[in-house]
C-alpha positions in Angstrom: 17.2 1.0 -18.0 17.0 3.7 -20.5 17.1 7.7 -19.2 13.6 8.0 -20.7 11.9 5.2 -18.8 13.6 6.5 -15.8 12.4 9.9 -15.9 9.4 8.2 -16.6 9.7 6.8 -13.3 10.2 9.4 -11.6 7.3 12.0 -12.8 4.9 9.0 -12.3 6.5 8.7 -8.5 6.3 12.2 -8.0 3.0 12.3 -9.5 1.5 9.7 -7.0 3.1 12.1 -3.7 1.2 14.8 -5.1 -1.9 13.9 -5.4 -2.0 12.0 -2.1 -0.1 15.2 -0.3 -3.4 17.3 -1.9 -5.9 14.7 -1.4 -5.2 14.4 2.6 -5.1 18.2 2.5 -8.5 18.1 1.1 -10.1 15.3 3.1 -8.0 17.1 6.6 -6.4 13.8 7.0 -9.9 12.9 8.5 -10.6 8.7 8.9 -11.7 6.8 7.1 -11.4 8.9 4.4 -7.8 9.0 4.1 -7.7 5.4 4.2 -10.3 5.4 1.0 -8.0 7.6 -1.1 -4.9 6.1 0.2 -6.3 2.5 -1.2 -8.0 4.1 -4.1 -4.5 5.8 -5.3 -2.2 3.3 -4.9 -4.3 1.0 -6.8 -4.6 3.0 -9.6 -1.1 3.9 -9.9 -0.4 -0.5 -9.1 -2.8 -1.3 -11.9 -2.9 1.0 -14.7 -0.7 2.1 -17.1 -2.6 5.1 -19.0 0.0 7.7 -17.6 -0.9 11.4 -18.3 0.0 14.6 -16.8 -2.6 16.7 -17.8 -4.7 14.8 -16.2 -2.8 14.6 -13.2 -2.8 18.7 -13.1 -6.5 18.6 -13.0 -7.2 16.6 -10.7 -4.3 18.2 -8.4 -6.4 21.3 -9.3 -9.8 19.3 -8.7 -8.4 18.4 -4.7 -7.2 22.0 -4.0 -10.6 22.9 -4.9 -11.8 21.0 -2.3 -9.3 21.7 -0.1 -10.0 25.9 -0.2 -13.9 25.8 0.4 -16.9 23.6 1.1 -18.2 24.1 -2.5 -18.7 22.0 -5.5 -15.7 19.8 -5.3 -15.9 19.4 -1.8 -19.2 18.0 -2.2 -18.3 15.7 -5.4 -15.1 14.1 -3.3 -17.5 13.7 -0.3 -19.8 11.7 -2.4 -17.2 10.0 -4.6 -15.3 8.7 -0.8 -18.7 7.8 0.8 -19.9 5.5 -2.1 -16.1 4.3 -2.3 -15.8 3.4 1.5 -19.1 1.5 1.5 -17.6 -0.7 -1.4 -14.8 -1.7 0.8 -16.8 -2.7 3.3 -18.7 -4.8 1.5 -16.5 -8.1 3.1 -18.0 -7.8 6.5 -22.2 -8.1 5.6 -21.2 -10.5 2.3 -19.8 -13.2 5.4 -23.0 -13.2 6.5 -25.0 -16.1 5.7 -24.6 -19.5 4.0 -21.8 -19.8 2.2 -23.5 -21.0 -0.9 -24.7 -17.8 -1.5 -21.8 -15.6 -1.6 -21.3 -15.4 -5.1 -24.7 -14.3 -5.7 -24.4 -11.7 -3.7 -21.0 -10.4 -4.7 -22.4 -10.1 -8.0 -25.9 -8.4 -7.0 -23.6 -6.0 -4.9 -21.6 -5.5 -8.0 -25.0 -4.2 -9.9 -25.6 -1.7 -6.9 -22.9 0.5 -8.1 -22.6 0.2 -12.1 -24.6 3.5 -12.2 -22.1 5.3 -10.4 -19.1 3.3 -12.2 -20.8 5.2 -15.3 -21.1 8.6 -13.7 -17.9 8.6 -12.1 -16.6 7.6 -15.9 -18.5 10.7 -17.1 -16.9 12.6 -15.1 -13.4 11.7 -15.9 -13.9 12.3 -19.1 -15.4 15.8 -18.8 -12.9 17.6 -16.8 -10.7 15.2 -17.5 -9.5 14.2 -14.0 -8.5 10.8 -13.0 -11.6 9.7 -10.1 -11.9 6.0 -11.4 -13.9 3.6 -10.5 -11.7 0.5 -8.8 -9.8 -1.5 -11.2 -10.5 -4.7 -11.6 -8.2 -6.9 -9.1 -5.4 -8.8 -11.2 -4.7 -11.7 -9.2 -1.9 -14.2 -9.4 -1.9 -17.5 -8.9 0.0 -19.0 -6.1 1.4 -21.4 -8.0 2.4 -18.8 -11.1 5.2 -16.9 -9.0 8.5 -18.3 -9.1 8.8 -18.7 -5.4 6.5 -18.3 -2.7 7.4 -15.5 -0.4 6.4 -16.4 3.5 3.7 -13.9 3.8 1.8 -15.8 0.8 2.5 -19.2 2.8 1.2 -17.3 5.8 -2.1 -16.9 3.6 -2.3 -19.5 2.5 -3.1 -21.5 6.2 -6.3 -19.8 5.5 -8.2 -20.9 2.5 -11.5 -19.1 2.9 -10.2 -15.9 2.6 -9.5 -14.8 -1.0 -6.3 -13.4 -0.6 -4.8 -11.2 -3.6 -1.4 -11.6 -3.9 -0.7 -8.2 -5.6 -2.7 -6.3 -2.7 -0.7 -3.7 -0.1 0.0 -7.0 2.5 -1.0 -4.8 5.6 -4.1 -4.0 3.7 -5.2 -8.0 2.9 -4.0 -8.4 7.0 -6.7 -6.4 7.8 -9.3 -7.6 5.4 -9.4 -10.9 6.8 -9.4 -9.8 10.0 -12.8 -8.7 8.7 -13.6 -11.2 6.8 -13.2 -13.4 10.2 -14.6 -11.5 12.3 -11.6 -10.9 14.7 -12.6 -7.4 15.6 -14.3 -8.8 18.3 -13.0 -8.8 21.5 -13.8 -12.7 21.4 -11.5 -13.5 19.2 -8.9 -11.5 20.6 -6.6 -14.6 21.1 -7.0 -15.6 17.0 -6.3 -12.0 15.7 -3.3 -11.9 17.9 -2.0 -15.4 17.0 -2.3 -14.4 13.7 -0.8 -11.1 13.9 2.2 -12.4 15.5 2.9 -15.2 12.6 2.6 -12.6 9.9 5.1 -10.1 11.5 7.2 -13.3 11.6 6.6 -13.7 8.1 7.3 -10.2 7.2 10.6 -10.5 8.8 11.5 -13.9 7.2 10.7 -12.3 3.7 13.1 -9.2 4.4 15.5 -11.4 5.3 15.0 -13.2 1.7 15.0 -10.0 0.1 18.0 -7.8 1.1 20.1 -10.5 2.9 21.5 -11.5 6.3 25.3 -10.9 6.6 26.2 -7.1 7.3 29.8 -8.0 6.0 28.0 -8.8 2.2 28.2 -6.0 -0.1 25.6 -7.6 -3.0 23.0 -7.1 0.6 23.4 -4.0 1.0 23.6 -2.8 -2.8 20.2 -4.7 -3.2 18.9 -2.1 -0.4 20.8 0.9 -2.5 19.3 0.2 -5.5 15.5 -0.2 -3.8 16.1 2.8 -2.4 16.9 4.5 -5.7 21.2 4.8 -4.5 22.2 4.9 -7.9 25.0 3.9 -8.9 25.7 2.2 -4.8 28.7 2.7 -3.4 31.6 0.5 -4.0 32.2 0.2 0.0 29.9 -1.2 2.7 30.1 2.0 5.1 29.5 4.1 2.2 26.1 2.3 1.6 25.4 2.0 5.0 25.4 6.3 5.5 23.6 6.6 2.5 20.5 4.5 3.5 21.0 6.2 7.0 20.0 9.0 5.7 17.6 7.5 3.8 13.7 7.5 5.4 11.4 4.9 4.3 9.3 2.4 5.9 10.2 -1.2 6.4 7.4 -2.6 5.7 6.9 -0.8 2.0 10.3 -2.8 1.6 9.1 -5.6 2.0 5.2 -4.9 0.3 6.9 -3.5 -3.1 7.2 -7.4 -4.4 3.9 -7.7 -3.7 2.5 -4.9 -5.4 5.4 -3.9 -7.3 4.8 0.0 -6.6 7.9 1.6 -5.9 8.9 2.4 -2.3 8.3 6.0 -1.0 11.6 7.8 0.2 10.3 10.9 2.7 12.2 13.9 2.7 12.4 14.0 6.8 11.8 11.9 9.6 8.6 13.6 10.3 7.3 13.2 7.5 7.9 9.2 8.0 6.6 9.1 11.3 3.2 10.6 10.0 2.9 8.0 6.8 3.7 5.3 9.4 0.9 6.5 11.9 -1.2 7.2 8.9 -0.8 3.8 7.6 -0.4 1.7 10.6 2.2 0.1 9.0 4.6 -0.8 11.8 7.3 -2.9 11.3 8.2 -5.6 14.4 11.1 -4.3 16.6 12.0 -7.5 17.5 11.8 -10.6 15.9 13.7 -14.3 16.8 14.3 -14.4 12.4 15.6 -11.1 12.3 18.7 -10.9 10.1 22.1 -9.1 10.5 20.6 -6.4 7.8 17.3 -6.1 9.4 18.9 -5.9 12.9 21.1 -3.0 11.9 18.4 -1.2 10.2 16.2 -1.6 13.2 19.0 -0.3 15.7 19.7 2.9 13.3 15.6 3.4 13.4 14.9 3.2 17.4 18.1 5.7 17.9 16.8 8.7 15.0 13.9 8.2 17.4 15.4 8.4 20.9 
């Protein structure tokens, strides 16, 4: 990789913490709104490509706007999140009904909002900030990807979800919980089922990712380089101080080959613990097809908590 691509890298990495470090100063980490900007964000960084920091300044300037009073901004981000949330939702009342239907109505829903797509576009391009509209979801076929990790397989066992491959896995978890209805206390027994498989499969793709054996140094120089431990140490203690020291959440470790969005390195444990709350992204403690890796990472993680 060339120095320019990787400082490349880098500004758009730091540009992504700095807008979503302003934008959950702006909403006071309130839910669901966090959650909306969270999704909104990390979509837009996952999905497009037009890079530019001006922009970026002003719409770091727009959010500490919004942050300082209830004025303008405020009431533009309100508005902006509100319409935005109501879009994500729109899984649980399109399930209602006759199957036969649903295309119909995803499309008539779709009509609902083109006048704010349009406003929302006018508005980018007359501060200029960077408020888009969602990108359109670029989904891969199962059968296009090399190998199918577990967590697709897991997925796949349930064919009337439409499951996008290139979603935040956590965040397609949830959706069909949704889309099935497994909110209810009723089908407490299905959600939980199903939870328990996809941790399995979370852990089963870790393992496919970064290894097994503690004793193999290409394992641990995979994690190194994920991690941004560049060049990794020659030696296996050596690696395994630096990713000690090293906070990041498991799961984005295993959702960046979904996505393909870098994973986010925090500066301190507490910073962690609040993305990990913040998320709900909680990695299984203990798994049956836990790996040697996994097992030690685990182990360093429950004693920086103790």
């Amino acid at each position: 990789m060339s120095s320019s691509s990787t400082q490349s890298r880098i500004q758009i990495i730091h540009a992504y913490r700095h807008l979503y470090r302003e934008a959950l100063h702006a909403v006071q980490y309130a839910s669901p709104a966090r959650f909306t900007l969270r999704d909104r964000l990390r979509r837009g960084f996952r999905q497009s490509n037009d890079f530019n920091q001006q922009r970026i300044d002003n719409t770091l300037e727009f959010l500490r706007g919004a942050t300082r009073e209830n004025g303008i901004e405020h009431r533009i981000l309100k508005n902006i999140l509100f319409v935005w949330y109501t879009q994500n939702r729109r899984v649980t009342f399109l399930n209602n009904g006759p199957l036969h239907s649903l295309r119909s109505k995803i499309q008539t829903h779709q009509q609902h909002y083109a006048h704010f797509d349009r406003t929302l576009h006018m508005l980018n391009e007359s501060l200029p900030i960077y408020m888009k509209k969602k990108p359109v979801s670029k989904k891969r076929s199962r059968g296009k990807r090399n190998r199918q990790s577990k967590v697709d397989s897991f997925f796949a066992a349930y064919p009337a979800f439409d499951y996008d491959s290139t979603a935040p896995i956590f965040e397609e978890f949830y959706r069909m919980c949704d889309f099935f209805g497994w909110n209810s206390k009723i089908y407490k027994d299905e959600k939980d089922s199903a939870r328990d498989q996809f941790k399995d499969a979370m852990v089963e793709d870790f393992n496919d990712l970064y290894g097994t054996d503690v004793d193999d140094i290409r394992a641990w120089h995979t994690l190194c380089r994920t991690l941004y431990i560049v060049p990794p140490p020659e030696e296996i203690e050596q690696c395994r101080k630096r990713i000690k020291s090293t906070h990041v959440n498991l799961v984005d470790l295993v959702e960046t080959r979904h996505t393909g969005v870098p994973v986010e390195v925090f500066a301190s444990l507490d910073e962690l613990r609040g993305y990990t709350i913040a998320t709900a992204k909680y990695f299984p403690k203990h798994s049956a097809y836990a790996g040697g890796v996994l097992k030690y990472l685990l182990r360093e993680i429950l004693n920086q908590r103790d």
